[in-house]
C-alpha atoms as a printed R data frame, in Angstrom:
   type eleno elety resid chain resno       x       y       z
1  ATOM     1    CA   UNK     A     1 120.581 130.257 101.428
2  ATOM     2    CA   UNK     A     2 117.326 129.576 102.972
3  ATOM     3    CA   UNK     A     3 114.332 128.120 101.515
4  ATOM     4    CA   UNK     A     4 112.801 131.270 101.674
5  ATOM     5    CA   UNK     A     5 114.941 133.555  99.588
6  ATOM     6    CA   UNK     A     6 114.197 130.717  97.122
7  ATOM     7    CA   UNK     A     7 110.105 131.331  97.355
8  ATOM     8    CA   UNK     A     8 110.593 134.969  97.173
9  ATOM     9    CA   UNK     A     9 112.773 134.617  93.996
10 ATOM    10    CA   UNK     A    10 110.516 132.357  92.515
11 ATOM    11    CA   UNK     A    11 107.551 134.811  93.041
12 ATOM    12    CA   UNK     A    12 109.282 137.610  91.659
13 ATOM    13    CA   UNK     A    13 110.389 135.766  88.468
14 ATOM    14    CA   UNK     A    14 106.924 134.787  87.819
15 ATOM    15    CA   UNK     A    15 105.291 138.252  89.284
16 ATOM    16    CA   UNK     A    16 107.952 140.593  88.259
17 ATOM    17    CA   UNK     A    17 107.477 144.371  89.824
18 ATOM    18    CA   UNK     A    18 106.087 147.041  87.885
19 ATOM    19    CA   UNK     A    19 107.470 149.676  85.662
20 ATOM    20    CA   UNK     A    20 106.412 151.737  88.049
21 ATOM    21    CA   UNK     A    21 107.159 150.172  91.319
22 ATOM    22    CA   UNK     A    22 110.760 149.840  90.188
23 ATOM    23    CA   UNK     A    23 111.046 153.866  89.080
24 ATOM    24    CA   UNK     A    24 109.800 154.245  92.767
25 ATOM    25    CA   UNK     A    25 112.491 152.881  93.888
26 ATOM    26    CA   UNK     A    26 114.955 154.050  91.795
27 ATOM    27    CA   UNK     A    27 113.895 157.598  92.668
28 ATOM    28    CA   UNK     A    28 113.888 156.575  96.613
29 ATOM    29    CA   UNK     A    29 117.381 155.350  96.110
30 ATOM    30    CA   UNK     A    30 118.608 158.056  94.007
31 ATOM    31    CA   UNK     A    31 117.313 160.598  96.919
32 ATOM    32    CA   UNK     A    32 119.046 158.834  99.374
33 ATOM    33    CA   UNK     A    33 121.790 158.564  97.767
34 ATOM    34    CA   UNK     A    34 121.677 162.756  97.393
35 ATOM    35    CA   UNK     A    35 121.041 163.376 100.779
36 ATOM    36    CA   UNK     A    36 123.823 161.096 101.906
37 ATOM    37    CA   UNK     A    37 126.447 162.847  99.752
38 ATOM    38    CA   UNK     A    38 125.161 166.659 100.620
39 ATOM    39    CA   UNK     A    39 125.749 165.506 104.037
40 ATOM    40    CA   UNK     A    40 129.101 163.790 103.486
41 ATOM    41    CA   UNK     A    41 130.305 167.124 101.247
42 ATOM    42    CA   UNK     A    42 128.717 169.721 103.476
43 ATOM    43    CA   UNK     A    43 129.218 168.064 107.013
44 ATOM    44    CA   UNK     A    44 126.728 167.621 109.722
45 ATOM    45    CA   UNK     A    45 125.434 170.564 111.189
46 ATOM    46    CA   UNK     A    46 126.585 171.743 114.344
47 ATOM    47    CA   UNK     A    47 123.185 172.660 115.556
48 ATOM    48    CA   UNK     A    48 121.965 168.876 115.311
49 ATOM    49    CA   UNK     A    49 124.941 167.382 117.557
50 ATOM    50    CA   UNK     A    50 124.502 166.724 120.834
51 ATOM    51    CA   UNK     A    51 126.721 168.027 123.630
52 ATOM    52    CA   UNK     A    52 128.013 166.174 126.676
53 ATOM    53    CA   UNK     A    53 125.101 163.474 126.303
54 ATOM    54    CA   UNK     A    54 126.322 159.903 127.914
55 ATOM    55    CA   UNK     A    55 126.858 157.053 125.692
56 ATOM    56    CA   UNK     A    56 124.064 155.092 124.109
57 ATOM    57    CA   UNK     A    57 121.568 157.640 126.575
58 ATOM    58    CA   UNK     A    58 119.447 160.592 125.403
59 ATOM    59    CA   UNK     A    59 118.410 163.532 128.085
């Protein structure tokens, strides 16, 4: 590991986040998380898919 994930863990063990900071996340996450299986159940929409568009190019 670097020397820096060793600062950063020693600043969060002494400065711990927030109640709040970490329900923020939590809810982030947990939207996320919905969104990815609506579209994983439900499918992409065909409206959003590009047709006959080149490789790693957008028109």
């Amino acid at each position: 590991m670097n020397i820096l994930h060793y600062l950063r863990m020693a600043r969060w063990a002494r400065n711990p986040p927030s109640e709040q900071r970490i329900k923020m996340m939590l809810a982030i996450f947990a939207i996320c998380l919905g969104i990815f299986l609506v579209e994983k159940v439900v499918g992409w929409p065909d409206w959003l898919t590009l047709d006959n568009t080149p490789k790693g190019r957008i028109n």
